[in-house]
PLY file of the C-alpha trace (Angstrom):
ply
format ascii 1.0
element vertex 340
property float x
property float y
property float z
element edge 339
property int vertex1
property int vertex2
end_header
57.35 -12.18 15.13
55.53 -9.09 17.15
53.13 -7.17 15.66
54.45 -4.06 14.89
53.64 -1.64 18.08
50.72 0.86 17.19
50.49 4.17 18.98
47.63 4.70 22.11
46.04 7.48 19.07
46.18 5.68 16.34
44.20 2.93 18.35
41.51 5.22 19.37
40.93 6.43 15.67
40.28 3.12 14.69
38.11 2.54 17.84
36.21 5.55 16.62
36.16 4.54 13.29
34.67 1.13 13.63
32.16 2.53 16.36
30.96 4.87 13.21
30.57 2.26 10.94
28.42 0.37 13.44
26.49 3.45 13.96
25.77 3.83 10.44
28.82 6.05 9.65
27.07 8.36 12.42
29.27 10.34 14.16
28.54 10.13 18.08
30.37 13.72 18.64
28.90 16.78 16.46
32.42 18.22 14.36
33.28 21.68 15.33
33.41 23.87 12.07
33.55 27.20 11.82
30.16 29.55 11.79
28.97 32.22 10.13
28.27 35.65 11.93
24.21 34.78 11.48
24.62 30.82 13.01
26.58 32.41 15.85
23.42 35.16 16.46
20.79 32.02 16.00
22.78 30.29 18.72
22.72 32.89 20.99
18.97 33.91 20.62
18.51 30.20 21.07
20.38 30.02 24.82
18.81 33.19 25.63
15.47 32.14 25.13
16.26 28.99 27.14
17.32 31.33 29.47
13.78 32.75 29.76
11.96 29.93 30.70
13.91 28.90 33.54
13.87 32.85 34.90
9.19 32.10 34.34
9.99 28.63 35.81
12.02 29.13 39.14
10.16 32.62 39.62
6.72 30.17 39.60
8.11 27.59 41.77
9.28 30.21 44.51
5.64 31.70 44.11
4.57 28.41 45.62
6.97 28.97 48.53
5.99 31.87 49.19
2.26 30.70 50.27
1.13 30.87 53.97
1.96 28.01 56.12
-1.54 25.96 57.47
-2.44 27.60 60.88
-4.46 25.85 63.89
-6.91 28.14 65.37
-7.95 27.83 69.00
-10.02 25.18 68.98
-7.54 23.25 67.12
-8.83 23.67 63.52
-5.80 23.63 60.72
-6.96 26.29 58.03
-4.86 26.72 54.42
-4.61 30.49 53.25
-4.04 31.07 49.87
-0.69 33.00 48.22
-3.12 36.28 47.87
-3.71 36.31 51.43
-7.02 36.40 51.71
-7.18 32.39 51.66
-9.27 29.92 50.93
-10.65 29.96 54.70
-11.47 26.19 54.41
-11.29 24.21 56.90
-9.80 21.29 56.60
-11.92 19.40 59.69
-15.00 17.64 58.28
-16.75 19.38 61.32
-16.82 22.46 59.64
-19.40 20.78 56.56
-23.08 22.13 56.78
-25.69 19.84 57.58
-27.82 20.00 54.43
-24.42 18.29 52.69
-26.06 14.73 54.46
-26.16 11.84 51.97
-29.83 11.91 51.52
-29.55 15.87 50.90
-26.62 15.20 48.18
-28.69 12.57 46.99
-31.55 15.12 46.05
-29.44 17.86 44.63
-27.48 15.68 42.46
-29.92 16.00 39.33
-29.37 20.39 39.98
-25.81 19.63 40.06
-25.19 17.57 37.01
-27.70 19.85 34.84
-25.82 22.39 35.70
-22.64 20.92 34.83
-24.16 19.91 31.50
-25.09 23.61 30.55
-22.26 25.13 31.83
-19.61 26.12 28.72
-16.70 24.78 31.23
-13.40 22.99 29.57
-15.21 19.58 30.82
-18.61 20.63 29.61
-17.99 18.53 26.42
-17.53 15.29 28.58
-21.27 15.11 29.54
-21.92 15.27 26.02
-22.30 12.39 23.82
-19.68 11.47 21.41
-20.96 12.19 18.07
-22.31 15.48 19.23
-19.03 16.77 20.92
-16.87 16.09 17.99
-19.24 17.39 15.30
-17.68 18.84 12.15
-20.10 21.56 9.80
-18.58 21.12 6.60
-19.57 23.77 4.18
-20.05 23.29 0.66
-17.26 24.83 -1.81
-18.36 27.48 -2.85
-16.03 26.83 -6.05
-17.17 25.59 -9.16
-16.11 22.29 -10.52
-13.68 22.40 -13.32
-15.07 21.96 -16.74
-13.59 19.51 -18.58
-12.46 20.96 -22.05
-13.29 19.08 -25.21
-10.31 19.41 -28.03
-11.69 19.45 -31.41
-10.09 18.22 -34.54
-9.00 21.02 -37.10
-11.47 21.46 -40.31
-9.46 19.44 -42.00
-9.52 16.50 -40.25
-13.49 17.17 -40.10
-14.01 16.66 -43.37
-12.45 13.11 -43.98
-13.49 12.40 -40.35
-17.36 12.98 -41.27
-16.96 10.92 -44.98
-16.11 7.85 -42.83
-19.09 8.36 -41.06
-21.48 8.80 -43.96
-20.04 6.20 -45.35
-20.71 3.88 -42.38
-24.12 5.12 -42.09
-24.68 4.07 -45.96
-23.69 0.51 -45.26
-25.17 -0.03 -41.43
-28.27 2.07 -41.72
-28.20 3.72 -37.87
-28.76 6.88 -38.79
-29.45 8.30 -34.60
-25.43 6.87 -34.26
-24.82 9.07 -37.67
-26.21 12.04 -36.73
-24.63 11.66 -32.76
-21.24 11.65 -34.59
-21.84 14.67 -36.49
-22.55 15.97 -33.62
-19.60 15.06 -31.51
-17.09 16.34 -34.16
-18.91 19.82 -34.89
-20.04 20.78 -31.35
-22.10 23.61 -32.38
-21.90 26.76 -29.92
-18.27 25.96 -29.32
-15.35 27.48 -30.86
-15.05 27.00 -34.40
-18.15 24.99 -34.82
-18.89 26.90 -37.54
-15.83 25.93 -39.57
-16.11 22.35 -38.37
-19.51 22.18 -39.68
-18.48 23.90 -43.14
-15.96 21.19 -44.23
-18.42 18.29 -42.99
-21.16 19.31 -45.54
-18.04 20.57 -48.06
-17.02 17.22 -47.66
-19.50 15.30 -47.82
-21.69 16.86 -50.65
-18.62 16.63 -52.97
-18.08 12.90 -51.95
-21.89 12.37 -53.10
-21.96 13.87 -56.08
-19.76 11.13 -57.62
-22.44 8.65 -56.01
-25.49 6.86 -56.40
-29.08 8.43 -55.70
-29.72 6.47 -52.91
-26.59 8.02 -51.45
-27.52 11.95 -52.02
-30.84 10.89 -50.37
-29.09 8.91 -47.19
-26.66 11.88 -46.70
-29.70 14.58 -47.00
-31.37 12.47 -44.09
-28.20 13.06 -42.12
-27.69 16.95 -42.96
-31.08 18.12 -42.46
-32.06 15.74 -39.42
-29.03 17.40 -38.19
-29.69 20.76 -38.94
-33.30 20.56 -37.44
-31.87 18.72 -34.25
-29.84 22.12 -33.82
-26.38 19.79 -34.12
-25.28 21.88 -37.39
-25.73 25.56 -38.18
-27.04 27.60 -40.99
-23.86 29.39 -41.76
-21.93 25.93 -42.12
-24.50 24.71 -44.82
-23.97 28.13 -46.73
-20.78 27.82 -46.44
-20.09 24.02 -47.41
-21.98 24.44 -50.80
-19.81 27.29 -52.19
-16.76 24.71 -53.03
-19.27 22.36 -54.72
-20.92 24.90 -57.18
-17.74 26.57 -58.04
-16.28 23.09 -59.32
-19.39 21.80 -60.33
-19.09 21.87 -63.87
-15.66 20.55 -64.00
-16.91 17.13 -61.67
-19.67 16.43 -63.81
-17.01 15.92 -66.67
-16.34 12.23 -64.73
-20.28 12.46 -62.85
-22.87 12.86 -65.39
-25.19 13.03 -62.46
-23.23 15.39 -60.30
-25.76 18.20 -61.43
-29.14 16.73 -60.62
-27.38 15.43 -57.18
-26.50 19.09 -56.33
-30.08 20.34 -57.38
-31.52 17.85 -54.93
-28.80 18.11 -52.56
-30.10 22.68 -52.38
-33.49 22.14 -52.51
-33.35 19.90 -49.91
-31.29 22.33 -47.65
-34.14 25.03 -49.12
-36.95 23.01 -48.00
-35.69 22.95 -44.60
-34.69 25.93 -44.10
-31.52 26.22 -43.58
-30.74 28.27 -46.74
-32.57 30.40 -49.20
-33.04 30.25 -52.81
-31.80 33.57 -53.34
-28.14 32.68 -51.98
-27.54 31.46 -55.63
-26.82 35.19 -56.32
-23.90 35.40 -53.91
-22.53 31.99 -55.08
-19.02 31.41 -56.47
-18.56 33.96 -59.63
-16.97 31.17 -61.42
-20.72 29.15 -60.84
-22.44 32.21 -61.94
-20.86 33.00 -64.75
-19.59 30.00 -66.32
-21.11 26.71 -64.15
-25.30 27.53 -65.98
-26.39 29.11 -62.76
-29.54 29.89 -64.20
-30.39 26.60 -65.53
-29.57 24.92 -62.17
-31.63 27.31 -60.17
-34.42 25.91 -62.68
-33.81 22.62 -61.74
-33.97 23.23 -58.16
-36.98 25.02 -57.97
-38.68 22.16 -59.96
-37.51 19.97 -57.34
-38.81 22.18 -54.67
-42.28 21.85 -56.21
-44.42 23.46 -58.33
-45.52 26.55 -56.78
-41.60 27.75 -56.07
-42.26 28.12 -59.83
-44.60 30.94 -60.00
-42.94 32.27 -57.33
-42.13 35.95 -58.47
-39.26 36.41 -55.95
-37.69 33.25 -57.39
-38.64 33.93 -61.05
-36.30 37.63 -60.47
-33.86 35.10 -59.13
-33.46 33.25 -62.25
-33.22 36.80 -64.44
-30.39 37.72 -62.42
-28.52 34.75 -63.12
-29.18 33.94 -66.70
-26.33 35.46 -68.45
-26.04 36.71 -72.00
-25.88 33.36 -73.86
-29.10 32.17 -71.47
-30.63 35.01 -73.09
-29.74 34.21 -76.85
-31.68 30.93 -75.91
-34.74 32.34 -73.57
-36.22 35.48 -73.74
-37.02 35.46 -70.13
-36.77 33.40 -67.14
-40.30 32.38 -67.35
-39.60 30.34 -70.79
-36.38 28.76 -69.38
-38.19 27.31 -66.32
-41.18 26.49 -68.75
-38.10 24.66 -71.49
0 1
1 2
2 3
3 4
4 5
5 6
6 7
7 8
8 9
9 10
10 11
11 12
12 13
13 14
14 15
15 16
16 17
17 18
18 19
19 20
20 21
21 22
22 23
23 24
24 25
25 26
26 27
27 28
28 29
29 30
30 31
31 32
32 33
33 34
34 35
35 36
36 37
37 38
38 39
39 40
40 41
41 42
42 43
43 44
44 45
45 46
46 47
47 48
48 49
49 50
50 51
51 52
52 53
53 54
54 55
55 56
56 57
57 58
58 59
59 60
60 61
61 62
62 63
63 64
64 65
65 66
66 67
67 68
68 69
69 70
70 71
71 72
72 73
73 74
74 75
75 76
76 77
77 78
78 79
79 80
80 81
81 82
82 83
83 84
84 85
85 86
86 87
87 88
88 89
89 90
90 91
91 92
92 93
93 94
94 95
95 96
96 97
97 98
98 99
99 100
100 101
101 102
102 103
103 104
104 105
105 106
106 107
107 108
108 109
109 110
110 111
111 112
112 113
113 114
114 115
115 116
116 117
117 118
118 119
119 120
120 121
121 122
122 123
123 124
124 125
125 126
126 127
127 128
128 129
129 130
130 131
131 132
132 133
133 134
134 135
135 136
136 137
137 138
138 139
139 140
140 141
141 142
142 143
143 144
144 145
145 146
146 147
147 148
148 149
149 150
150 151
151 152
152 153
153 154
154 155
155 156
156 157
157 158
158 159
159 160
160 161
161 162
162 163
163 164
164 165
165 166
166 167
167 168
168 169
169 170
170 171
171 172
172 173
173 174
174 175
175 176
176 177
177 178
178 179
179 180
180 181
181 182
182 183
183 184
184 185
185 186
186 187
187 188
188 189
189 190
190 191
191 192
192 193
193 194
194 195
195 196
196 197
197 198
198 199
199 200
200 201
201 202
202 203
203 204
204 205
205 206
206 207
207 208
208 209
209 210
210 211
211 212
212 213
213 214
214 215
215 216
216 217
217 218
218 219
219 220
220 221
221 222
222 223
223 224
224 225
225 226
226 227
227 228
228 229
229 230
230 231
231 232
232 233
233 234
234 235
235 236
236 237
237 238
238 239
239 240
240 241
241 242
242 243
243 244
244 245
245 246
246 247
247 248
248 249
249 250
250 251
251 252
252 253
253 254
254 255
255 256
256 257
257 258
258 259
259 260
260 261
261 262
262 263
263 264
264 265
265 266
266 267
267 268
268 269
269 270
270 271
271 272
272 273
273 274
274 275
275 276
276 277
277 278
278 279
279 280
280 281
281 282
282 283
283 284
284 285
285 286
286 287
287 288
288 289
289 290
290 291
291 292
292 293
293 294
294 295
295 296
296 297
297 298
298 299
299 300
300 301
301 302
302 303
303 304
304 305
305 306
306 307
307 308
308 309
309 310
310 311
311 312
312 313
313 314
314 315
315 316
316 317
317 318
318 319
319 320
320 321
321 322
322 323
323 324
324 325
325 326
326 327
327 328
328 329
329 330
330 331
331 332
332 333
333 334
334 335
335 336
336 337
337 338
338 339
């Protein structure tokens, strides 16, 4: 049977079509379409800048033609005038070349000659240069200022437990400089918040104390105060972190028998250093005034202190202020409760 006859356009579709394919479905002929008013203006700025050029191209290459022909003078000398007219007036015979040009005399004036094409600011000036110094690149310093990385701090919160853990790492291991470094790191005194940081890592850890050993209130002292003195905790935070601690005071040494005499150690401590004064009793929790025996405990701190807070006058009026009216059912004045 014949193959079915296929028409002459059919044919060259196919033709095309397989051609594209090879091409990577490129077409070889860019599709007509229809244009938008703004392709149609490109397209015509386009031709008539190509335009342009050829007017600056022909209209420089008839310039050329339009230069004087070489003329022979009488003695037979072809000179080249230039397009201005006035010429170049060079002869081209090598009669014409002064004597002095002799290869002995270029010989002598060749050091003049490339000296002066060495200090000459010419487009080839840079060639007589060496490398390194021709291609020379000033670079400037920035004149910005490198980013600053910024730390992100953990909440208050998360200070608190964060700084037990340490403690209680630092009671076990004994490296007190890697104690007082982490302290450090989660507080960051001077930055924002510090303050707040700092309050719930004393909070914290005085109240975890105070249901603990001696030897523990006197390991986390070492911490605070070294601290403190090292500037890596501030002033306000240790005011601050004892306020929870008195006002509940009374109610933790129902379980801690001991929680009293740790807090008395735990402020004259902070007293002794400086970081607080005695007198900051009076603006203590009112429940701690009123109903914790603030009187009797700012006895027992000043006996801790030492014995000449005692006859302290400024610390005696302390003690008066606090005692309240069943304190004075039992001492007259403060004296005779510090002296009981």
């Amino acid at each position: 049977e014949k193959a079915p006859e296929i028409s002459n356009r059919i044919k060259f579709m196919l033709q095309d079509l397989l051609e594209m394919k090879q091409n990577g479905w490129t077409s070889r002929r860019e599709e007509e379409s229809a244009k938008t008013i703004a392709q149609i203006h490109k397209e015509a700025a386009r031709e008539q800048r190509r335009g342009s050029t050829g007017v600056r191209r022909s209209t420089s290459t008839n310039s050329l033609k339009r230069q004087a022909k070489p003329t022979t003078d009488s003695d037979g000398f072809t000179e080249v005038v230039g397009s201005s007219g006035g010429g170049f007036n060079r002869s081209l015979s090598m009669g014409n070349f002064p004597r002095n040009n002799s290869r002995s005399n270029l010989s002598k004036q060749s050091p003049k000659r490339s000296t002066s094409l060495r200090s000459s600011g010419g487009s080839f000036a840079a060639l007589n240069e060496n490398g390194p110094k021709a291609n020379k690149i000033v670079e400037e310093p920035s004149s910005t200022k490198p980013a600053v990385k910024k730390v992100e701090y953990l909440e208050p919160s998360e200070c608190s437990q964060k700084s037990k853990n340490y403690l209680k790492e630092f009671f076990v291991s004994g490296d007190a400089d890697d104690a007082v470094l982490s302290i450090h790191e989660l507080v960051g005194v001077g930055a924002e918040g510090s303050v707040d940081r700092g309050t719930k890592v004393v909070e914290g850890g005085t109240l975890m104390v105070l249901e603990m050993k001696p030897d523990d209130v006197d390991k986390f002292l070492l911490i605070m105060t070294r601290c403190y003195t090292e500037k890596k905790l501030e002033a306000a935070s240790i005011l601050m972190g004892l306020n929870d601690p008195l006002e509940f005071l009374s109610d933790i040494a129902i379980d801690a028998p001991l929680a009293s005499t740790h807090m008395a150690s735990i402020v004259a401590a902070f007293v002794k250093a400086g970081a607080i004064k005695f007198d900051f009793l009076l603006n203590a929790p009112e429940y701690f005034r009123t109903d914790g025996g603030a009187a009797g405990f700012g006895g027992k701190v000043l006996k801790k202190i030492g014995d000449e807070s005692l006859q302290d006058e400024s610390n005696i009026t302390v003690i008066e202020k606090l005692m309240t009216d069943d304190d004075r059912e039992q001492y007259p004045t403060a004296k005779d409760l510090l002296a009981a």
